[in-house]
N, C-alpha and C positions, 0 to 999 in steps of 0.2 A: 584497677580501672576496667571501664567494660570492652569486650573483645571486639576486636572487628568481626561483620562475617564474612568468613571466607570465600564465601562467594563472589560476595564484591571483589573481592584481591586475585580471583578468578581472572576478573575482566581486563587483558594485560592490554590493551590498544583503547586510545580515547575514539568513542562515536562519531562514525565516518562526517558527519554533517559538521558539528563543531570545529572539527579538526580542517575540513575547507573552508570554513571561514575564518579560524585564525591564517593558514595562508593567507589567504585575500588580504585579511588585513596588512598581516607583513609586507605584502606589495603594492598594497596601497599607500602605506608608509614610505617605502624606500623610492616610489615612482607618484610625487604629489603630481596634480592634474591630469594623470590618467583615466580617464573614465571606462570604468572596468563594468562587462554588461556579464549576467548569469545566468548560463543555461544548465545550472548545478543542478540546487534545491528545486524539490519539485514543489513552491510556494506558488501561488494564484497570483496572478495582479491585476486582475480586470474589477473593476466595481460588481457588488453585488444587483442583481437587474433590479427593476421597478418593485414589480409586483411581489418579488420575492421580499426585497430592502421594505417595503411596505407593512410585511409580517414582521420583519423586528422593530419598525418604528413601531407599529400597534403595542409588541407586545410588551417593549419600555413603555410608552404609554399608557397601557395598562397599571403600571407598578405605580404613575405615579398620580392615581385617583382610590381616596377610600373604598369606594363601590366595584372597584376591578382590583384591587389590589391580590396577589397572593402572596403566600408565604413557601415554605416545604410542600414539594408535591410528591407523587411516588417516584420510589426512588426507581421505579422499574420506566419511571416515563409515563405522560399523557395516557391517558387510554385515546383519546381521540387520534393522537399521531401514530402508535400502535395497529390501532385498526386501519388506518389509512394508508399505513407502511404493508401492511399485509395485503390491500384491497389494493392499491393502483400499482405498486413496484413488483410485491411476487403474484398479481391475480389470483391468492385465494390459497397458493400452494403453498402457505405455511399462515397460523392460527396467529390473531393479535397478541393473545398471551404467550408466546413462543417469540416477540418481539422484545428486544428489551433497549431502551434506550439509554445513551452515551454522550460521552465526550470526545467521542472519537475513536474510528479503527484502531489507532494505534496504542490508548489507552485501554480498549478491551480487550485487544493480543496481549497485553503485558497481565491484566488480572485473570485473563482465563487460564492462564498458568499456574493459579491459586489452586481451581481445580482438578488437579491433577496429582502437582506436587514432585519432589524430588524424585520419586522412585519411575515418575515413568520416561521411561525412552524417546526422544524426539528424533524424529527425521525432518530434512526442510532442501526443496528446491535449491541447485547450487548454481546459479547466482540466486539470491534471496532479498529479500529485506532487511535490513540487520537485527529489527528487536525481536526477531522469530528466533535468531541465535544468543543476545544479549539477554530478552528474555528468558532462556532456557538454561544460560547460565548464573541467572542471577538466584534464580527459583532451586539450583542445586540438579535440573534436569542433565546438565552436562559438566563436563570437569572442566582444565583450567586447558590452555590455551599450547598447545602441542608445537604448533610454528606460528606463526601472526595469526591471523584471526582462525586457527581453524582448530577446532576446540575437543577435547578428549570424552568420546561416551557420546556424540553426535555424531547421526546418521547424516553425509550428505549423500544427496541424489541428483548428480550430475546432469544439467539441461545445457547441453551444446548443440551446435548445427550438423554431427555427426547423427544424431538421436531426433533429429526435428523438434529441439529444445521442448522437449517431454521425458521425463525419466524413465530408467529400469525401474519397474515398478517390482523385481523380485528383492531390490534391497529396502523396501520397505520393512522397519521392525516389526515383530508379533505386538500385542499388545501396547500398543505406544502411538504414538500422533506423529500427524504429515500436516508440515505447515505447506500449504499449496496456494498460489495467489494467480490470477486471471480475470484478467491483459495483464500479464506477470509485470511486476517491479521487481528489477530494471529492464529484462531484455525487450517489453511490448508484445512478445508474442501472447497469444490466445489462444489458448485449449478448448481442439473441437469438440463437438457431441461424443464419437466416439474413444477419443481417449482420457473425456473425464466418465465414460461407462466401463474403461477399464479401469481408472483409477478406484474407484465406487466399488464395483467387484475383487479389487484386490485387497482393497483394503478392510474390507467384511470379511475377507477370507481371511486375514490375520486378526482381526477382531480389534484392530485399531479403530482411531476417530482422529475426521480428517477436520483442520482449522484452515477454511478456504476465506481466501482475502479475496474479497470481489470489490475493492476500494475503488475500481476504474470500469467499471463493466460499463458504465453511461458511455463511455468511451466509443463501448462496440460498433460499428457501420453494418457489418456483415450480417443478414439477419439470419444467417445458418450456425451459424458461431454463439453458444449459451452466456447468459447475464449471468444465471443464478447455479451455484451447484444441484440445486430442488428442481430443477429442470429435468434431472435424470433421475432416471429411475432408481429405489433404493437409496438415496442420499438420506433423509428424514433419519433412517436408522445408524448413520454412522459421521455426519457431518457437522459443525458448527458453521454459519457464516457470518464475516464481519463486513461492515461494511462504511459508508461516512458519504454525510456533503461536501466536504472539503472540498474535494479536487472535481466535483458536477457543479454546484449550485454556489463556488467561489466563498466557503463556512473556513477556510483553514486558520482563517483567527478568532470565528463563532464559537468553534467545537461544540460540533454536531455529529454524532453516529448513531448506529444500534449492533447489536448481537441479534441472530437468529438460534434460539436453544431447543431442539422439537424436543417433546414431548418421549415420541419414539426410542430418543437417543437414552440408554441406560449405561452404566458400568459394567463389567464383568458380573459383577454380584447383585445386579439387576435392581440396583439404587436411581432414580431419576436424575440424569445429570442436568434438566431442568429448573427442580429443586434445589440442587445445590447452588447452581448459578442465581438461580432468585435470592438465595440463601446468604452469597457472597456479595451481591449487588445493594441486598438492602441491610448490610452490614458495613462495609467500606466505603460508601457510595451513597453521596446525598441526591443524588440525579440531577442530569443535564440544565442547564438553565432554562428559565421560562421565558426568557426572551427570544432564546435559540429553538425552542422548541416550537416556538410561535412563526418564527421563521421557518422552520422543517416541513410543518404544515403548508403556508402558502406554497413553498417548493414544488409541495404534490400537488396545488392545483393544478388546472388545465393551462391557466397561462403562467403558472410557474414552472410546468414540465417545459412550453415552449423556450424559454429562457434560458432552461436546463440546457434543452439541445442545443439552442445558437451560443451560448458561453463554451460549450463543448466541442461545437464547429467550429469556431475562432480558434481555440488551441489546436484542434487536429492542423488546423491551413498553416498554423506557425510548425506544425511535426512536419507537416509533409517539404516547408519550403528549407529546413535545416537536413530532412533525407534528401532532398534534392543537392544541395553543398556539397555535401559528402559524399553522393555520387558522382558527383562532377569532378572530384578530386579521386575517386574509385577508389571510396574506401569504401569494403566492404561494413552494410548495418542492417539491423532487420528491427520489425517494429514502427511505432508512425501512423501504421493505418490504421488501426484496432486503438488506441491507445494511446498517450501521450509521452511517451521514452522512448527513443531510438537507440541501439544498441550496436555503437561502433567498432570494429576489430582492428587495430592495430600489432599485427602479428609478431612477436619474438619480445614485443615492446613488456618494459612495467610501466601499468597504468600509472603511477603518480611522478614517471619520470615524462608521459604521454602528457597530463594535467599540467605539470610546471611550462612543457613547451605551448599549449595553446593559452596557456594564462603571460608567459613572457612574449609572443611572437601576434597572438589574437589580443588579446588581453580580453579573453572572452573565459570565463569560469564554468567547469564542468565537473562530472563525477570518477572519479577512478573505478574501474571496474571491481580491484581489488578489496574495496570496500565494500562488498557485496557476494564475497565468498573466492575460494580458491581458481574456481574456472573462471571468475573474471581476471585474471591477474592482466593480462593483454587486449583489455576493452575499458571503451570509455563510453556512460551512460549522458547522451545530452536531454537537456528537458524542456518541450515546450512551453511552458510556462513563462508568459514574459509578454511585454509590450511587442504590437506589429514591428513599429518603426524599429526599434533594438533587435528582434530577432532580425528582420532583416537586413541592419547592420551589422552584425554576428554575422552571418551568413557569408556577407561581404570578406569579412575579417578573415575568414578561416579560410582563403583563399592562400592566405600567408603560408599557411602550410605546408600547401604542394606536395602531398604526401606522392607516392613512387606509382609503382602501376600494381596492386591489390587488385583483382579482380573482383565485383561486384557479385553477389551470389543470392541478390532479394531484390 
């Protein structure tokens, strides 16, 4: 028979997201009639707007007239949405051909990992993402699993409120990648100008390449605070960015993204890791659908960016009235403003033993921090995302708490 890979059998913990919904369900089961609200998953619930839901009526529509019909398009994406992704979101600081479209941020972390391969070293933000870790162990980039999720031959880079949740950037590896994400998932903060121009500079100096998640920048308010890593200087030479409509323009069941691959960016042995990426896209990758694409498009109009913002400002009013709860009960959280995750501390606590109480006592559903790297182990990540009336019912709920006196420290 044929072998398993080992890799797989690497991954000793089921993915954090599943594994809070099999809870839910088990207490939904054992507590019929409870109506259980979620400030877990970070999933959308508002309708997609006018203008935008407009681009995917057309662009079904399209499909289903002889004369507009298409078939296979590039698998690289539109050229039209390419150029459009280049000309209104980065103003020009990165080339349409340098654009490459997707099915999502979270599908393109997982194949950019192609490019690379087992042998190179990853480092990643601790708390993180998980498929920046899942991914790297699946791909053979990191070993098997040392105590729960914290994995052997992976660099973490601790972001705690001791460090202004920014790493030491001297344990960045030589030659190897920094998964970096901003308005970070989960803790919400946002890396200023200058310390993604130390990040930039340090990681040229190691001759690494950084894989910056900018999945929430729409998120950003503060207009001193960067959307794009191509914002600073030297990025082009050493960055990938990913990015997605999902969590802006309400796509997380369209799936819609792109990859940003410059040109600039080569290997050590000065191979274009552009080429490659084009190389691996239109080899495993039929491209994004053309319904979704068509949608993508209106997004970038003028009255699809306004849409953009006001579905954006709706979530931020639901972040800031769940940080309001929580400080009203003084528990320390940071995050909210910039962003849609708030990043609660429950000190000494395990987060999934934090999880079972506000899911038995709220019966409100949230994230364990520990599912999200070793430094969250005593945090729980809430997510705006969610109907007004429920969040602030939630809101309500968590009053059950009554957590002790945590001083407030954001």
């Amino acid at each position: 028979m044929v072998q398993r890979n080992p890799c797989i059998a690497n991954i000793k913990t089921a993915y954090l997201f599943p594994e809070i919904a099999r809870r839910r369900r088990e207490y939904a089961a054992a507590h019929p009639g409870v109506r259980i609200i979620s400030l877990g998953v970070g999933n959308t619930t508002e309708p997609v707007f006018p203008h935008t839901g407009g681009g995917l009526s057309a662009g079904a529509a399209a499909l289903a007239a002889s004369e507009t019909y298409t078939g296979y398009g590039d698998e690289q994406g539109l050229t039209a949405l390419r150029e459009k992704i280049a000309a209104v979101l980065y103003k020009g600081m990165v080339a349409a051909d340098e654009v490459f479209i997707s099915d999502g941020a979270k599908c393109d972390i997982g194949r950019l990992q192609l490019l690379f391969g087992a042998g190179t070293q990853a480092a990643v933000q601790d708390p993180s993402y998980p498929v920046y870790v899942d991914g790297s162990v699946l791909i053979g980039a990191a070993g098997g699993a040392i105590q729960g999720a914290v994995y052997r031959g992976l660099t973490y880079l601790p972001c705690v409120e001791e460090n202004n949740y920014f790493p030491d950037l001297d344990l960045i590896p030589p030659n190897g990648l920094v998964y970096f994400c901003s308005p970070n998932n989960p803790t919400g903060v946002v890396s200023d100008r200058k310390q993604l121009a130390a990040l930039i500079e340090a990681v040229r100096g190691k001759g690494s390449i950084i894989i910056f998640d900018a999945a929430y920048c729409e998120y950003i308010r503060d207009p001193a605070l960067p959307r794009s890593i191509y914002e600073i200087e030297g990025a082009k030479s050493c960055a990938i960015e990913v990015n997605s409509f999902s969590k802006s323009a309400g796509f997380t069941g369209v799936r819609l993204g792109w990859s940003v691959v410059p040109k600039d960016l080569t290997y050590v042995s000065g191979e274009s890791v552009n080429a490659d990426w084009n190389r691996i896209c239109t080899t495993i990758f039929n491209g994004a659908s053309n319904i979704a694409q068509a949608g993508g498009l209106a997004a970038l109009d003028d009255e699809g960016l306004k849409e953009t913002r006001a579905l954006t400002d709706f979530y931020l009013g639901n972040a800031k009235l769940i940080r309001g709860a929580l400080r009203r009960l003084e528990i320390s959280c940071v995050g909210g403003d910039n962003s849609p995750y708030i990043w609660a501390h429950f000190p000494g606590r395990d987060s999934w033993d934090v999880f079972s109480e506000i899911l038995e006592k709220c019966q409100v559903v949230c994230t364990p921090g520990a599912g999200f790297g070793p430094t969250g182990q005593d945090f729980i990540r809430f997510s705006a995302f969610g109907h007004r009336a429920d969040v602030e019912e939630a809101c309500t709920r968590l009053g059950n708490l009554k957590q002790g006196t945590q001083k407030i420290n954001r």
